[in-house]
N, C-alpha and C positions, 0 to 999 in steps of 0.2 A: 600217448601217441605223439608222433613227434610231427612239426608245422608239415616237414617232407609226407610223411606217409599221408596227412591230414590231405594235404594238398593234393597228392595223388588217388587219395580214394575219392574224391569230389570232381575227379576228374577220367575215371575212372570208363567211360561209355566216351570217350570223348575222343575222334580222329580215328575209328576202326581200322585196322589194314583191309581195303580191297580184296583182294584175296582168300584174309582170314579173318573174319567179323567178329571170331573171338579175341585176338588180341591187338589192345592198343598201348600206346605210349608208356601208359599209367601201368598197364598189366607185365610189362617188359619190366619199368621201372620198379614197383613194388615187387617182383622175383627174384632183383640181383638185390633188395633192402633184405631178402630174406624172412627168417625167425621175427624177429621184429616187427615186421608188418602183417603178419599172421592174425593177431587181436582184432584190429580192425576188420581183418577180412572173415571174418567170423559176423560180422553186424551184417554183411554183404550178400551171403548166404542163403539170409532170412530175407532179401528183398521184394519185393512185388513184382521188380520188373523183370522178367526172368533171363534177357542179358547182361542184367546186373548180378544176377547170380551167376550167370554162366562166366564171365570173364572174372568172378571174385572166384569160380571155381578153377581156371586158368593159373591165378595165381596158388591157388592149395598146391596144385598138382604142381609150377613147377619150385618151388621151395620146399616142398617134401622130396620130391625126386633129388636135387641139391642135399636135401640134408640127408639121403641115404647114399647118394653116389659118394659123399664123404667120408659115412661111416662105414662103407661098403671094402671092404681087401679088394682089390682087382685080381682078377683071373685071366687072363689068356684065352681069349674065343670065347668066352663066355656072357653073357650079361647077367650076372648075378645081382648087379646093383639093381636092374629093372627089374628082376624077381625080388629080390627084396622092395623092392618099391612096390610093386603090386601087392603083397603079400601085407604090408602098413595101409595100402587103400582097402582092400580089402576088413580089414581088423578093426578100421575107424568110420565103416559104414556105407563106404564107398559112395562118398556124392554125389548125387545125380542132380543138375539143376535143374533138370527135367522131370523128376519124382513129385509127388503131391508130400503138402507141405507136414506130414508126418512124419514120412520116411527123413524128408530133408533134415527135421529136427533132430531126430534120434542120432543123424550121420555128425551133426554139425556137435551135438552132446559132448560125440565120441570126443570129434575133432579137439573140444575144448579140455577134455581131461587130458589127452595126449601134448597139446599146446603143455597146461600147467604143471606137468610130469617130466617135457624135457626143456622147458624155459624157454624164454625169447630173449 
């Protein structure tokens, strides 16, 4: 993990936006790190405080949407990339920060064999 990501996941509950309590500084930040910052956010997951999973789940959602909008063909009037995006949430367990901590496990399982199948 690198000092950047280190730093931002410790920081990570820290300056909420008003408006949107799920995303702060840290959760913007660790989205545009990408693949990369994934690993950690997998330790995040599993936390006790459950807006610390909700804003590590912020960042799942958006560097997977990223990493399929990527591999996504563009279509004309369509959004196929968010079908495919839903279609990988779906597949890897669909995280709920809000689930009892079974379900969370088995989502975040998924999440790590998918992480170590397309690399960070």
């Amino acid at each position: 993990m690198s000092d950047e990501v280190a730093r931002l996941i410790g920081s990570i509950n820290l300056d909420p936006d008003p408006a949107h309590g799920d995303l702060t500084p840290a959760v913007h930040a660790l989205v545009r790190i990408g693949l990369p910052a994934l690993p950690a956010i997998m330790q995040l997951l599993e936390a006790e405080d459950k807006y610390t999973r909700l804003r590590a789940q912020r960042v799942l959602e958006g560097v997977t949407r990223a990493w399929v909008r990527d591999r996504t063909p563009a279509a004309p009037l369509t959004r196929s990339d968010a079908h495919a995006w839903m279609k990988l949430w779906q597949e890897n367990g669909a995280f709920d920060w809000e689930a009892d901590a079974a379900t969370r496990a088995r989502a975040i399982s998924l999440w790590r064999a998918w992480l170590a199948r397309v690399g960070s």
